[in-house]
C-alpha positions in Angstrom: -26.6 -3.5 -20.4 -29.2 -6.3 -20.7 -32.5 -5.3 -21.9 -35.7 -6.0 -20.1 -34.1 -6.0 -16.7 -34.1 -3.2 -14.3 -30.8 -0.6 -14.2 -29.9 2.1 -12.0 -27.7 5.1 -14.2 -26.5 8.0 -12.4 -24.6 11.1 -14.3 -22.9 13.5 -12.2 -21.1 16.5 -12.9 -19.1 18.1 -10.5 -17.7 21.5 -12.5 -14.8 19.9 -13.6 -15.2 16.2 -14.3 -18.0 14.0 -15.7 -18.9 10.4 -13.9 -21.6 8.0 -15.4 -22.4 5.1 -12.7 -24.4 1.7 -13.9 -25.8 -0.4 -11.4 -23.8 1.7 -8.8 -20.6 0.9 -10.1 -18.4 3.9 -12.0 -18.2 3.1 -15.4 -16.9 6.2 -17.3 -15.1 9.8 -16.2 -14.2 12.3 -18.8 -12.8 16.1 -17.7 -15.8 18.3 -18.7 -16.3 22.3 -18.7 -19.2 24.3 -18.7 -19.5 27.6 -19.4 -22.8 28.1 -18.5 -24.7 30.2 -21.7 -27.5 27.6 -21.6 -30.1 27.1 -19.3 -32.1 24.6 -20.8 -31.1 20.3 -20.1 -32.4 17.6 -22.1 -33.3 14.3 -20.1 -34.3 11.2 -21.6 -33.7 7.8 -23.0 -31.0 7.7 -26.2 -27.7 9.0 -27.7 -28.2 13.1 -28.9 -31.8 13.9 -30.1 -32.6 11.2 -32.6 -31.2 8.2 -31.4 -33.7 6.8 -29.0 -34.1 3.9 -27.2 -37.0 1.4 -26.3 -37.4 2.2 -22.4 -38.6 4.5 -19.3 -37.1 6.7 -16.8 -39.1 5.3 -13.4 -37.5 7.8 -11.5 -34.9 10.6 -11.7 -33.2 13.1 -9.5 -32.1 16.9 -10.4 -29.8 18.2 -7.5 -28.1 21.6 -6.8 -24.6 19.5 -5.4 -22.7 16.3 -6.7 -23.3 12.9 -4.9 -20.2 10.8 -3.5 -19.3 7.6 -4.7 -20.7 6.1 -1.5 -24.4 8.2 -2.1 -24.2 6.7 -5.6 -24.0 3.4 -4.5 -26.7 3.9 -1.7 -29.3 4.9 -4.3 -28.4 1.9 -6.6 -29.1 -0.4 -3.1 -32.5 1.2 -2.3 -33.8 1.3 -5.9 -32.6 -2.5 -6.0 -34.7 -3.1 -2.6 -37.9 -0.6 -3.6 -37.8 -3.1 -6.8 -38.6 -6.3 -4.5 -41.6 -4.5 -3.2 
């Protein structure tokens, strides 16, 4: 990613497989299981808890369900237009 400029990440999990999205494109999948004994989620900016990085979160949404590829790339397009603004 280039700092300074503006980027839209999405992570979604589905039950069964992992997807991270950059600038509404799919960038990495890996299968991934839960089994659920935690109900606590870290969210932030950074690798684990002590690598960090220099940045902010503008905006972020929690959801219930998993987005499509399509909804993915819909997001990307508005946060790119709301940025024009």
């Amino acid at each position: 990613m280039t700092a300074g400029v503006w980027h839209h990440v999405a992570f979604l999990f589905n039950g069964s497989e992992s997807r991270m999205y950059i600038d509404g494109e799919l960038k990495h999948t890996m299968e991934t299981t839960f089994s659920g004994g935690s109900t606590t989620f870290a969210l932030g900016i950074g690798i684990g808890r002590t690598r960090h990085m220099n940045g902010a979160i503008a905006e972020n949404i929690l959801s219930a369900g998993s987005f499509s590829e399509q909804e993915v790339s819909m997001l990307y397009d508005f946060g790119k237009w709301r940025k024009q603004l």
